[in-house]
C-alpha positions in Angstrom: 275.0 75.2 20.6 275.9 74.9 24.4 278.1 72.2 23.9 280.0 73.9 21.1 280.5 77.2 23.3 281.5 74.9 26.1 284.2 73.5 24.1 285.5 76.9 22.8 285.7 78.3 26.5 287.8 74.8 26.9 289.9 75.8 24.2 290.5 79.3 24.8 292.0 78.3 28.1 295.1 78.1 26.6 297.4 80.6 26.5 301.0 81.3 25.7 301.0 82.5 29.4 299.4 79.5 30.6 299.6 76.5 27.7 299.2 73.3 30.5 296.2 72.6 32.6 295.8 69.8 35.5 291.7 68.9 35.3 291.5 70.5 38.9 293.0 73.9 37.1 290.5 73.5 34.4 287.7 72.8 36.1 288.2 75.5 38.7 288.8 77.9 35.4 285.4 77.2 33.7 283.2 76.2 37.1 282.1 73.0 35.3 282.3 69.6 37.9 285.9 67.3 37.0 283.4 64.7 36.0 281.7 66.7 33.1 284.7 68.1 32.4 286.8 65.1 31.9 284.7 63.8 29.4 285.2 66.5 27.1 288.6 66.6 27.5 288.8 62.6 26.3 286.4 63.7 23.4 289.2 66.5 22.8 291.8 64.1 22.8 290.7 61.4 20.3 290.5 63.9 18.0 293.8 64.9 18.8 292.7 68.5 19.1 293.9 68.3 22.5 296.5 65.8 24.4 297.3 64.5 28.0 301.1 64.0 29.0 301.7 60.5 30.0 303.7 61.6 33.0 301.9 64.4 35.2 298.8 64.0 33.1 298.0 67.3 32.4 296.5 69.1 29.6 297.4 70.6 26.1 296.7 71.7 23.0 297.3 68.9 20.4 298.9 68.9 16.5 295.8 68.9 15.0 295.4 72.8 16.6 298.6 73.3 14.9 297.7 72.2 11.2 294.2 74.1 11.7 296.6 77.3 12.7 298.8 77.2 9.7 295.9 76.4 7.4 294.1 79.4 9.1 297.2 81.7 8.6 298.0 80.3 5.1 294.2 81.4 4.0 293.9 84.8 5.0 294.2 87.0 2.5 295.0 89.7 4.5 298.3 88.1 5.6 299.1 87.1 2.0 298.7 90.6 0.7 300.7 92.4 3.8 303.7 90.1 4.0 305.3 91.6 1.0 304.4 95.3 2.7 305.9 94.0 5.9 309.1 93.2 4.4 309.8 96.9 2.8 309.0 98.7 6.6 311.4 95.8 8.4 313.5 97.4 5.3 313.2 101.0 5.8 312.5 101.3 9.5 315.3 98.2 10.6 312.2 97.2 13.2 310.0 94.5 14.1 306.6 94.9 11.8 303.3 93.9 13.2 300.4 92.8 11.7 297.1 92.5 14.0 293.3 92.3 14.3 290.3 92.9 16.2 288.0 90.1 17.5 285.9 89.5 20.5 287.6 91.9 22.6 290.9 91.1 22.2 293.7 91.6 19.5 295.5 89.2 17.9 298.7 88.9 16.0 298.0 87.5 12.5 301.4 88.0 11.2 305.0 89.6 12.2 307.8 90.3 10.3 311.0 90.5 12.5 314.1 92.4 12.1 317.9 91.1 11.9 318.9 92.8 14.8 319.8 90.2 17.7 318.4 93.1 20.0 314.6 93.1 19.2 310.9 93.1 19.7 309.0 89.8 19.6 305.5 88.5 19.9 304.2 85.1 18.5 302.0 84.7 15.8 298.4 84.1 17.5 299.1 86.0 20.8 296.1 87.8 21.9 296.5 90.8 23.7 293.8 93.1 25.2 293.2 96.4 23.2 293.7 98.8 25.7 297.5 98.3 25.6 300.5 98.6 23.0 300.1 100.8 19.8 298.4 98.0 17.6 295.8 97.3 20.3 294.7 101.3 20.7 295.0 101.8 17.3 292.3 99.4 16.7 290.5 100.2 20.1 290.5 103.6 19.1 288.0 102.6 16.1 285.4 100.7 17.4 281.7 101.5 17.8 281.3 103.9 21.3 279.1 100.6 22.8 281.4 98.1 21.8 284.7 100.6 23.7 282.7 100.3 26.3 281.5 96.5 26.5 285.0 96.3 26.9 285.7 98.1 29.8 283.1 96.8 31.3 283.4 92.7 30.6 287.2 93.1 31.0 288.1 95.8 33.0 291.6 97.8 32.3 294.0 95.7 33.7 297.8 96.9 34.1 299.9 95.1 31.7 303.2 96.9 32.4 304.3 100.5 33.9 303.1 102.5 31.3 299.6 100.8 30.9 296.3 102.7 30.8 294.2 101.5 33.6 291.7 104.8 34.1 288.5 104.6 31.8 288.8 108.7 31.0 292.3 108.8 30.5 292.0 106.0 28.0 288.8 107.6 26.3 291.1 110.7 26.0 293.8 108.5 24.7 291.3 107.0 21.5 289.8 110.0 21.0 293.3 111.7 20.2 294.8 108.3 17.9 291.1 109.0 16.0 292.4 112.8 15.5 296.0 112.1 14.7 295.4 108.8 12.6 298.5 106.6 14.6 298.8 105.5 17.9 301.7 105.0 19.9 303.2 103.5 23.2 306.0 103.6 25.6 305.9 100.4 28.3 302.8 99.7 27.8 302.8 96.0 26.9 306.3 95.2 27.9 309.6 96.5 29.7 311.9 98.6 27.6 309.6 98.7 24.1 308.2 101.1 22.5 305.9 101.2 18.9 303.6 102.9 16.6 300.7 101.7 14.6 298.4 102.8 12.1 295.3 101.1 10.8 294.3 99.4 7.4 291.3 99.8 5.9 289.2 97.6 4.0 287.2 98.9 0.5 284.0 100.9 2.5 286.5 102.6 4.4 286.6 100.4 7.9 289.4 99.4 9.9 290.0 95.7 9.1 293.3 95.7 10.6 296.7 97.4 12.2 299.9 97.8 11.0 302.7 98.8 13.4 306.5 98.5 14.8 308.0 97.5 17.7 311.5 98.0 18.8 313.3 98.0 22.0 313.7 101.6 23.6 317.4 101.3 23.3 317.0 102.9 19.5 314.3 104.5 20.5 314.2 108.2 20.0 311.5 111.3 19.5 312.6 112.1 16.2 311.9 108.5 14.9 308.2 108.5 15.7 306.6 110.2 12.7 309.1 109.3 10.4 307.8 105.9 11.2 304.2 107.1 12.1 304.8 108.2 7.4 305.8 104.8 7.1 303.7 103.1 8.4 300.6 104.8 7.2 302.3 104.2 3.6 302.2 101.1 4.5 298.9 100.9 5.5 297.4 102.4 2.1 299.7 100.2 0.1 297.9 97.1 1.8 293.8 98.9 1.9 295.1 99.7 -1.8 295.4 96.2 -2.6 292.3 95.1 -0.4 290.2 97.6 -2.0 290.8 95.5 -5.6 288.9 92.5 -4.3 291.2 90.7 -2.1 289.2 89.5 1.2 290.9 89.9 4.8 
């Protein structure tokens, strides 16, 4: 068991911020010695989970990470119910739809659905983000277990992710505990420069939050009239894909 959660810390060093490491990097990163380290990394690489560039002989993540992604993606029946959904808000709302999850203190993108304008929101498929910023973060924040709120503050702190990012533990509290009351969360700046978004959550069939469902756009076509005509579509959204959860599809 220690070596396995050894080599998942390895692996969750990469990042779309940071998707190369040198061994000095790495081994600063996780405090293990180059020596130990190196050998897992070898390990890593004959299985082609990870590879070394020939030229500066750093580290990243290899194709075999990429089938295991797609095969991941392609399986989850959450994705494969809400793609169709996704599709009808891009349609009605002419924004970027999000799809994201909750796990181990972050959220993750499991799906997007983008929209045709050349101006728009992106964020890759497997970018984790923490859940104290953005609409689809909060939104899911917003329903966890009290402890688990605050594990969260605690292990990873509030960090400011862009100007409009909530750093204060009781102004964020405030901020869940009025997404519980109004059902949606929203955000202005809060995860990048000139984007805005909404969010609502999916439910699974006892009622639980399995998953977000949100909208991103760039605050160009942003406007205070928009918000709950997209908060309605979203949250139809949302029941159309717990609807079809509820009938025995697995997330």
């Amino acid at each position: 068991m220690k070596t396995i959660d050894r080599l998942v810390k390895i692996m969750d060093c990469f990042s779309p911020e940071q998707p190369v490491w040198s061994l000095r990097e790495l081994s600063e990163q996780l405090q293990l010695p180059p020596s130990t380290l190196h050998r897992f990394l070898v390990s890593l690489e004959a299985h082609g989970i990870l590879r070394r560039d020939p030229g500066d002989k750093r580290w990243q993540l290899g194709y075999r990470t990429f089938i295991w992604g797609n095969l991941a993606a392609e399986s989850t029946g959450l994705r494969h119910v809400a793609r169709p959904v996704m599709h009808d808000l891009v349609a009605a709302t002419g924004e970027t739809a999000i799809l994201t999850v909750y796990h181990d203190q972050e959220v993750i993108c499991v799906d997007k659905v983008e929209t045709s304008y050349s101006v728009r929101m992106t964020l890759e498929v497997g970018r984790r983000r923490p859940p104290h910023a953005g609409a689809s973060s909060k939104i899911l924040m917003a329903y966890l277990p009290e402890e688990e709120i605050q594990a969260i503050i605690r292990d990873k702190g509030l960090p400011k992710v862009c100007t409009n990012t909530i750093t204060d533990p009781d102004e964020l509290m405030a901020e869940l505990a009025k997404i519980r009351a109004c059902g949606y969360a929203e955000s202005r700046e809060e995860t990048d420069l000139g984007a805005w978004g909404v969010a609502t959550p999916i439910r699974g069939r006892e009622g639980e939050v399995v998953a977000a469902i949100g909208i991103a756009g760039p605050s160009s076509r942003f406007t205070d009239q928009l918000v709950q005509q997209y908060v309605i579509l979203c949250r139809q959204a949302a029941q159309r894909i717990s609807a079809l959860l509820s009938k025995g599809i697995e997330a």
